[in-house]
C-alpha positions in Angstrom: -27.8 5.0 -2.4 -27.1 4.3 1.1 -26.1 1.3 3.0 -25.6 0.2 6.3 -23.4 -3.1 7.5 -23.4 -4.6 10.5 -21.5 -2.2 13.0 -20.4 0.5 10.2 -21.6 3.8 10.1 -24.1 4.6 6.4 -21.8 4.1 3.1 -23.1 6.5 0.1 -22.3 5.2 -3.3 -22.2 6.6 -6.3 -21.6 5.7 -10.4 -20.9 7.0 -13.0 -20.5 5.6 -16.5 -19.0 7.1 -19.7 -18.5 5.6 -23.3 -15.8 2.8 -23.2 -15.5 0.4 -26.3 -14.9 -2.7 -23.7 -17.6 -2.9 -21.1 -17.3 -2.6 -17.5 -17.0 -5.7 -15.5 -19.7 -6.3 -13.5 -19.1 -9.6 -11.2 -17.4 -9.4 -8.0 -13.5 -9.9 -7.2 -13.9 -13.6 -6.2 -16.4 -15.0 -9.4 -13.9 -13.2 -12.1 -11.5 -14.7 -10.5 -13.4 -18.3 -10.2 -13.7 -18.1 -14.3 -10.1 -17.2 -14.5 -8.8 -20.2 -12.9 -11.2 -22.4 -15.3 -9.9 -21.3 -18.3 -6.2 -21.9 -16.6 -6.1 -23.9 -13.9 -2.4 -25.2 -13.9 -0.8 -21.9 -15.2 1.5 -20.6 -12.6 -0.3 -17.6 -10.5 1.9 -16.7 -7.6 5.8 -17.1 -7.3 7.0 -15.9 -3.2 10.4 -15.9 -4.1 11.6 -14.7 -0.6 9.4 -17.3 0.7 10.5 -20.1 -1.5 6.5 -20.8 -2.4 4.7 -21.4 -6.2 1.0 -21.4 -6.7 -1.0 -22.2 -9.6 -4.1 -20.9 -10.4 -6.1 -23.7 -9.2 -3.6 -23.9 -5.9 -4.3 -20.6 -5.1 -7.6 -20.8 -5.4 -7.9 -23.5 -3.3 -6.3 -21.9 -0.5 -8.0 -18.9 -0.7 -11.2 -20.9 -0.3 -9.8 -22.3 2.5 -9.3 -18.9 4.6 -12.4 -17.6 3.2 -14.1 -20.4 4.9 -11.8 -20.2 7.9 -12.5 -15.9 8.2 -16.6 -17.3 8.2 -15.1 -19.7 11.0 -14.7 -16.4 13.2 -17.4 -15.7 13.1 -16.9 -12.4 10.7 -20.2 -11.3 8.4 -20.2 -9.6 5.0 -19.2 -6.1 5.6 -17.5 -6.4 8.2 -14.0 -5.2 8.5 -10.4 -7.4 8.5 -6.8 -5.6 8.5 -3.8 -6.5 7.1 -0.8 -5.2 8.5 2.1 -6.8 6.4 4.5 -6.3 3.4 4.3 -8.6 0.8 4.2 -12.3 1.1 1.2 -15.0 0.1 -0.6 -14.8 2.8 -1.2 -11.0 2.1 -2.1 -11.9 -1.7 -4.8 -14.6 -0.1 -6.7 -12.5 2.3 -6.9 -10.1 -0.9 -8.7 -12.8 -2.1 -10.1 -14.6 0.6 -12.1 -11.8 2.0 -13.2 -10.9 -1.8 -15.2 -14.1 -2.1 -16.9 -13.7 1.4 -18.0 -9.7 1.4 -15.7 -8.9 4.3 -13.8 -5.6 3.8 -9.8 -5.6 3.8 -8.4 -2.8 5.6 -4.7 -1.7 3.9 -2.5 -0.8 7.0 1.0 0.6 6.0 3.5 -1.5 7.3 5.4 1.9 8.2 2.8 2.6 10.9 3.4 2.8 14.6 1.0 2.6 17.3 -0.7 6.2 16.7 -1.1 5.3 13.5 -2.5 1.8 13.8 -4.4 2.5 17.0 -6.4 5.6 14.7 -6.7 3.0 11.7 -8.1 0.1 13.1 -10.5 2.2 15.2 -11.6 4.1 13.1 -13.1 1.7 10.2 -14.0 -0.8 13.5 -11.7 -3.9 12.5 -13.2 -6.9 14.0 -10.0 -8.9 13.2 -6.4 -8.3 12.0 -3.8 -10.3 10.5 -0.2 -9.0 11.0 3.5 -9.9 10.4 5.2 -10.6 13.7 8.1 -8.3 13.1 10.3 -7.0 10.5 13.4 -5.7 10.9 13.5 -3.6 13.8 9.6 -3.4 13.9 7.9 -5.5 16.3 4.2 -5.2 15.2 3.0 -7.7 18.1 4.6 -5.7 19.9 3.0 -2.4 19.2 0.0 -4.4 19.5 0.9 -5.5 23.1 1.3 -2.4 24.2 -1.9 -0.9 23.1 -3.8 -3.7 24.3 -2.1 -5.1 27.6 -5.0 -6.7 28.4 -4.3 -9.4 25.8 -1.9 -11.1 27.6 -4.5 -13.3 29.4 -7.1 -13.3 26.3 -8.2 -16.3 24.8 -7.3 -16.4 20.7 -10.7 -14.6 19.0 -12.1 -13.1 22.6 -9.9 -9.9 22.6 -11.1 -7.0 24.5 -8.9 -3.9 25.6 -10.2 -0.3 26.3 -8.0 1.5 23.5 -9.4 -1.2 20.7 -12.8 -2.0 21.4 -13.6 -3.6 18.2 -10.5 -5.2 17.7 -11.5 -9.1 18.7 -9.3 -11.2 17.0 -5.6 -11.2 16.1 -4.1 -13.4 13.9 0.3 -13.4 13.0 2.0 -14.3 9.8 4.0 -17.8 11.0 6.5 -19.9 9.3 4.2 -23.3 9.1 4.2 -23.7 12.5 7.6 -21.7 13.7 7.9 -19.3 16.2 6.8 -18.8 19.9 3.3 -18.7 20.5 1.4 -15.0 21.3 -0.9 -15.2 23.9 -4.4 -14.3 22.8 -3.0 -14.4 19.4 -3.6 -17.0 16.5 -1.3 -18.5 14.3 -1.8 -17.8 10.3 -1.0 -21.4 9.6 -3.8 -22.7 12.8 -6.3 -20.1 11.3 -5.9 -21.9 7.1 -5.7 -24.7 8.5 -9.5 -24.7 9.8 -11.1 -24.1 7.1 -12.6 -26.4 4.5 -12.0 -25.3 0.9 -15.1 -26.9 -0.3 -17.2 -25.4 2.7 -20.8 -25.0 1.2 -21.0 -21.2 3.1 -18.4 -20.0 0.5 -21.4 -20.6 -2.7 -24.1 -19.2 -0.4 -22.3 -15.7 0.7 -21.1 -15.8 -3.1 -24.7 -15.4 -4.5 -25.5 -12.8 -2.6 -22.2 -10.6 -3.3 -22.5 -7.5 -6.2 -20.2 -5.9 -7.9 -21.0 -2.8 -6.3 -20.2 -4.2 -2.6 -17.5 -2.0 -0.7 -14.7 -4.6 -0.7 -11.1 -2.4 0.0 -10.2 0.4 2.6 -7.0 2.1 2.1 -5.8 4.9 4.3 -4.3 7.8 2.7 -2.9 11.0 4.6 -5.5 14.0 4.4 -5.3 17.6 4.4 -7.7 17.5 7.9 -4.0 16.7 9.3 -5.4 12.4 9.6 -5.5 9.2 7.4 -8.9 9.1 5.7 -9.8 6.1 4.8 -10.7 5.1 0.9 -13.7 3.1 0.7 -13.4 1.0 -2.9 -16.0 -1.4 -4.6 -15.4 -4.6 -6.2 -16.2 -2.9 -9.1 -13.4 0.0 -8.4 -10.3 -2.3 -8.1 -11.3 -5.2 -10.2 -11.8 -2.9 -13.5 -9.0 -0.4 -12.2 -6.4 -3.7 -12.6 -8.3 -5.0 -15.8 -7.8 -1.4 -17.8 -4.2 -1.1 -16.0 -3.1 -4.3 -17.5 -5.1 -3.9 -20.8 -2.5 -0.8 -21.3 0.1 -3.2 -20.6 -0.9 -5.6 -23.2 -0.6 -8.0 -20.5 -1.5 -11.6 -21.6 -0.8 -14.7 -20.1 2.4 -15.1 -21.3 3.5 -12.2 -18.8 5.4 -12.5 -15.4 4.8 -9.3 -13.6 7.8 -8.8 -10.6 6.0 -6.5 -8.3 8.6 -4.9 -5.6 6.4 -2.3 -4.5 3.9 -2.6 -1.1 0.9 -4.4 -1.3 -0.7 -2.3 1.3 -0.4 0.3 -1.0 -2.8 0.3 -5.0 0.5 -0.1 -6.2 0.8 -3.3 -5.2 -3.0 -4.1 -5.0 -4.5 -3.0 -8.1 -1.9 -2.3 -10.6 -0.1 -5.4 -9.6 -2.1 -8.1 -8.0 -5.1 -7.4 -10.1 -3.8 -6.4 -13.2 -2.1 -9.5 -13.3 -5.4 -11.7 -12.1 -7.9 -10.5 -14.7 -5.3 -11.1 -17.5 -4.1 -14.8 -16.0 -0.3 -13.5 -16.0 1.6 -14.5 -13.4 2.5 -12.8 -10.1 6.1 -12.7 -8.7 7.4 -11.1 -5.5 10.9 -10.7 -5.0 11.1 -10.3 -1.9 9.2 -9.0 1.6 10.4 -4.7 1.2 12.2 -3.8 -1.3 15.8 -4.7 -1.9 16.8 -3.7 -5.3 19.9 -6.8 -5.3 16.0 -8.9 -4.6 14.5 -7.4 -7.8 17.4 -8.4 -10.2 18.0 -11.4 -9.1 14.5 -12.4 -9.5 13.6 -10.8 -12.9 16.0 -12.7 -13.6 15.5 -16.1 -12.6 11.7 -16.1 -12.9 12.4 -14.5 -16.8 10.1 -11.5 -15.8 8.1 -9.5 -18.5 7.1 -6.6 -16.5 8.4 -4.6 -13.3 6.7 -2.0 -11.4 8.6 0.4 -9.4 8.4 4.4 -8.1 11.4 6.2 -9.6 13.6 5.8 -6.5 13.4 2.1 -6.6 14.2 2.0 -10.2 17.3 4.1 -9.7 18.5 1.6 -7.0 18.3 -1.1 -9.1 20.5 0.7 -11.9 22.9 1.8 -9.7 23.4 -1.3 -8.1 26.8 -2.9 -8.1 26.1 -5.6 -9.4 23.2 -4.6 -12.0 25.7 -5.5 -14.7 25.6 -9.2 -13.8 22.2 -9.8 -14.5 19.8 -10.5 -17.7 17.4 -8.7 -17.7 16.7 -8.9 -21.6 13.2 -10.4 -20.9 11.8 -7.5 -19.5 9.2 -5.3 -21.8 6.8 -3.5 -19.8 5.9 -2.3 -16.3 4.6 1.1 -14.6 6.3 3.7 -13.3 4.2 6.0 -10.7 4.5 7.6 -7.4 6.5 11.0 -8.2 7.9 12.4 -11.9 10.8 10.7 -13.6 13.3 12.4 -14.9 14.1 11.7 -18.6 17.6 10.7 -18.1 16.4 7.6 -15.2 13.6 7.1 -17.8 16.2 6.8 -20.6 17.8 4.3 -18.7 15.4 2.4 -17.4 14.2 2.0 -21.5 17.7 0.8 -22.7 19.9 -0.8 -19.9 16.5 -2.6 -18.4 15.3 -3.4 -21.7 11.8 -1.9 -20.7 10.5 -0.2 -23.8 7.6 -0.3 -23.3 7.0 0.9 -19.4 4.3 3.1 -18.7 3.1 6.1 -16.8 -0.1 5.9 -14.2 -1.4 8.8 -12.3 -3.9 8.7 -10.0 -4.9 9.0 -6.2 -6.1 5.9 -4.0 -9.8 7.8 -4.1 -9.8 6.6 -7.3 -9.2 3.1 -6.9 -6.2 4.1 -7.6 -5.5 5.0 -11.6 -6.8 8.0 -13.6 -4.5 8.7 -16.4 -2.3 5.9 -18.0 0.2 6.6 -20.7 0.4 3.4 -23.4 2.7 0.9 -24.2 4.1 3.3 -27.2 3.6 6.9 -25.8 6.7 9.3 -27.1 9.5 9.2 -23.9 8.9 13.2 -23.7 5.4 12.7 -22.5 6.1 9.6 -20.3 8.1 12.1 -18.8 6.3 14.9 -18.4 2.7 14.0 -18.2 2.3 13.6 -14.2 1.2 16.9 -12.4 0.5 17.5 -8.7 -0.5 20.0 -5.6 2.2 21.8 -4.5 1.6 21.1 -0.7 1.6 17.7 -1.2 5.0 16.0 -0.8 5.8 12.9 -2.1 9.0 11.3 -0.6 10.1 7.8 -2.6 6.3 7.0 -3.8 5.1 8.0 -0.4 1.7 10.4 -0.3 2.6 12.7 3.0 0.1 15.8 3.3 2.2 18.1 5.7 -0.7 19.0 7.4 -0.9 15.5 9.1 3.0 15.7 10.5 1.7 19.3 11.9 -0.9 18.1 13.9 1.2 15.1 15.4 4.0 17.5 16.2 1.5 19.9 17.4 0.7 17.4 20.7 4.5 18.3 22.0 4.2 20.1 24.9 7.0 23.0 24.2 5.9 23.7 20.5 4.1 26.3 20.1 3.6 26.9 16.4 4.8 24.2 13.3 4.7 24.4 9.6 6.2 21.5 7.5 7.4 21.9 3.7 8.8 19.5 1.3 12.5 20.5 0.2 13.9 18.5 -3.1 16.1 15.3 -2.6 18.7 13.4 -5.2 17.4 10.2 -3.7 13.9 10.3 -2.8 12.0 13.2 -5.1 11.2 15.2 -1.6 12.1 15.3 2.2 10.2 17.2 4.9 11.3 20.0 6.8 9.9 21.5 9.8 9.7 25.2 10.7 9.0 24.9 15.1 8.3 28.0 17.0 8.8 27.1 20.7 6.8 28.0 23.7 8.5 30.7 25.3 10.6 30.5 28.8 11.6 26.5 26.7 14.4 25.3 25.1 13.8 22.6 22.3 16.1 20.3 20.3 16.2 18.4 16.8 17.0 15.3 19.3 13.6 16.0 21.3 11.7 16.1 18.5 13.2 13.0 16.3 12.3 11.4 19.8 9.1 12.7 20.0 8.1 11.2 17.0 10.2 7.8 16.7 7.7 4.7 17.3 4.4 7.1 16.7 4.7 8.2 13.2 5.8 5.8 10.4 9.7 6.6 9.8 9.5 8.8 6.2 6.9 11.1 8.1 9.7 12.0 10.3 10.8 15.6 9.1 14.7 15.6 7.7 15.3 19.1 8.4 14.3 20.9 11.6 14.5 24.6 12.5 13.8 26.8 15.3 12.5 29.9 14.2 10.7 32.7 15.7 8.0 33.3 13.2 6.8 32.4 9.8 6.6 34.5 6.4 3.5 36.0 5.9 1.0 38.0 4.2 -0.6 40.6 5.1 -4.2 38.6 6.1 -2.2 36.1 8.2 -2.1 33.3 5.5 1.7 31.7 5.9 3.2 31.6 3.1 5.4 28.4 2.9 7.0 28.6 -0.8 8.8 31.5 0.9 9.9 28.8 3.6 11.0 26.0 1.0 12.7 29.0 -0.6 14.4 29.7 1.9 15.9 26.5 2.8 16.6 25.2 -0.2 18.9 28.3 -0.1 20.2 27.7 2.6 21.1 24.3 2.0 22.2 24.7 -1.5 19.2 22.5 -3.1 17.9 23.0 -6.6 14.8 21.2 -8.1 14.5 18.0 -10.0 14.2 18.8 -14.0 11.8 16.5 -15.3 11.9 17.4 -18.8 
């Protein structure tokens, strides 16, 4: 069946439906979550540790009805499409919601992205707003912004218009209730809640005509066409993707889930936000990106049950100086994911964390995101051993990079000539990239031109570790490069030896 929405190009969806002993959910993101809060209203939903800020059920729902009616306020129609640039924080968590209960289609952008990146994204799904953190760090996202869209500085707040984002129209910023300099042409988070009516009577009328099967969640993941593609997911998709996840959890809610990895990413999303929402546990965010010292400290004080993490984050949290200081005896469950363990960090992570019962998901954000999920009591050899993966893909610290894509962009240099990018094993992250660079002849080309080259275009882990001038590639005898040769090579030359898992 095919659908269009106002200003989108057709949608084809499809279902299919197998034997399950507990039936599918079929009720949109924002009514499940409605019920939820009536069985539990004053049961704590949300704990922003980083931002100092506590939510119960009823609280949060509240305030996501607010936005919801303050996104109508806009102007913005069912279907139409909203980004979120950010790492975690409650305002992230209440746009999840907040567009759910109104039909508008949250767009996942990686906080890691620069202004290629977000310049492809939000043209390419036609975001008619975005809602981004001013800066973190050293990245100035308002400022990436600015200098796509000069044109801004004399816009009026929801009247943006600027040749290289056409459909971009409004721009709201992540403030600190009320702090901060004011952005020209820009809105403030805080201005924007503050708007809307929770009990606005458009909220019941869009929610009537909302179905499980509505496309509610774009995610961009890196493709082997050498761009993002983005994901296009259903109520239906995420909301029974987080029930199942925290079903294998034996989440109840009793359970405090500490969720350290991105929200822009399922990760965060699905097997964290809405695992925890359709089982009324409780939510808890250490901190903005990930700081292991964060993670401790809070699992600690908030008496978490569960922790999620990619294998990298976990071994920064046992290898932290000061993980001896902490009690982390309440812990029980969580999810590993993102790359293989091996069994002596899953060991570990079992005993000194106290997580026994910590589980294995695999998947791919196509499929909202989890396919395979290992139980609460699966034997440690198969937690360990039971995630697979193509060999072209690399996956650096829980990061999904298709070399392909870091090709093309390094392609666009003016002296390379020829590029091929492999991944090459690493203690600390799973996989880094290298790149093989043939250059243009009568040229010479440096590791410094091309680290320039990409710094402020592709997000930061894209950037390849190792870099080589060479003056061809292996190959067979058809012309198909043969790049195992070229990760043998290196990791040969550099003295690297793969990751036992087993």
């Amino acid at each position: 069946m095919s659908e269009r929405f106002p200003g989108s190009t057709p949608l084809t969806r499809s279902l299919a439906r197998g034997a399950t002993d507990v039936p599918l959910i079929e009720q949109p993101i924002g009514a499940f979550f409605d019920a939820v809060v009536a069985r539990q209203p004053g049961h704590e939903a949300l704990v922003s540790v980083h931002q100092g800020r506590r939510y119960s059920y009823r609280e949060l729902q509240r305030e996501a009805n607010r936005l919801a009616s303050a996104l109508l306020g806009l102007g913005l129609v069912p279907g139409e499409r909203v980004g979120i640039w950010s790492h975690n924080n409650a305002e992230w968590v209440l746009m999840q919601l907040a567009t759910a209960k109104v039909g508008l289609i949250l767009v996942n952008i990686n906080p890691a992205y620069r202004t290629a990146e977000v310049e492809y994204a939000l043209n390419k799904v036609e975001c008619k707003a975005l809602v981004s953190m001013a800066r973190f760090k050293t990245s100035d996202y308002l400022g990436m912004l600015r200098e796509l869209a000069p044109e801004w500085a004399h816009a009026q707040p929801g009247q943006l218009a600027s040749s290289r984002l056409p459909h971009l129209q409004t721009v709201v910023w992540i403030d600190e209730a009320g702090r901060g300099q004011e952005q020209a042409g820009m809105m403030r988070f805080s201005a924007l809640t503050a708007s809307g009516n929770p009990d606005e009577p458009r909220l019941a009328e869009v929610a009537i005509t909302l179905q499980a099967s509505d496309p509610i969640n774009i995610q961009f993941t890196s493709g082997t066409t050498g761009f993002p593609k983005g994901a296009t997911l259903t109520h239906r998709n995420i909301l029974n993707n987080g029930f199942f996840i925290g079903e294998a959890m034996k989440l109840t809610p009793a359970d405090r889930l500490c969720i350290p990895v991105p929200l822009y990413h399922c990760f965060g999303m699905v097997l964290g936000n809405l695992a925890c929402f359709t089982h009324g546990s409780t939510i808890v965010y250490p901190s903005d990106g990930f700081d292991a010292l964060s993670v401790l400290q809070s699992v600690q004080d908030e008496k978490c049950t569960g922790l999620h993490g990619v294998p990298t984050m976990f071994i920064a949290e046992l290898e932290h100086p000061r993980f001896a200081e902490f009690d982390l005896s309440t812990l029980r469950t969580g999810i590993m994911a993102g790359s293989p363990c091996p069994t002596e960090v899953m060991k570990r992570v079992m005993t000194d964390m106290h997580l026994s019962q910590i589980t294995i998901a695999y998947g791919m954000t196509e499929t909202s995101p989890v396919s395979c999920q290992s139980s609460i009591d699966t034997p440690l050899d198969k937690r360990v051993s039971t995630v697979g993966r193509i060999k072209d893909m690399v996956i650096r610290g829980g990061e999904n990079i298709y070399p392909r894509e870091i090709e093309e962009f390094l392609y666009r240099h003016p002296k390379v000539q020829d590029v091929q990018v492999v991944g090459l094993p690493d203690k600390r992250y799973g996989e880094e990239l290298c790149a093989w660079i043939i250059d243009r002849p009568g040229v010479t080309l440096t590791e410094d031109e091309i680290r320039d080259f990409c710094k402020g275009q592709i997000a930061h882990y894209k950037v390849p570790r190792y870099i080589r001038f060479v003056s061809g590639f292996p190959m067979t005898v058809t012309g198909k490069i043969q790049k195992f040769k070229i990760r043998d090579e290196m990791k040969n030359q550099l003295g690297l030896e793969e990751k036992k898992t087993a």
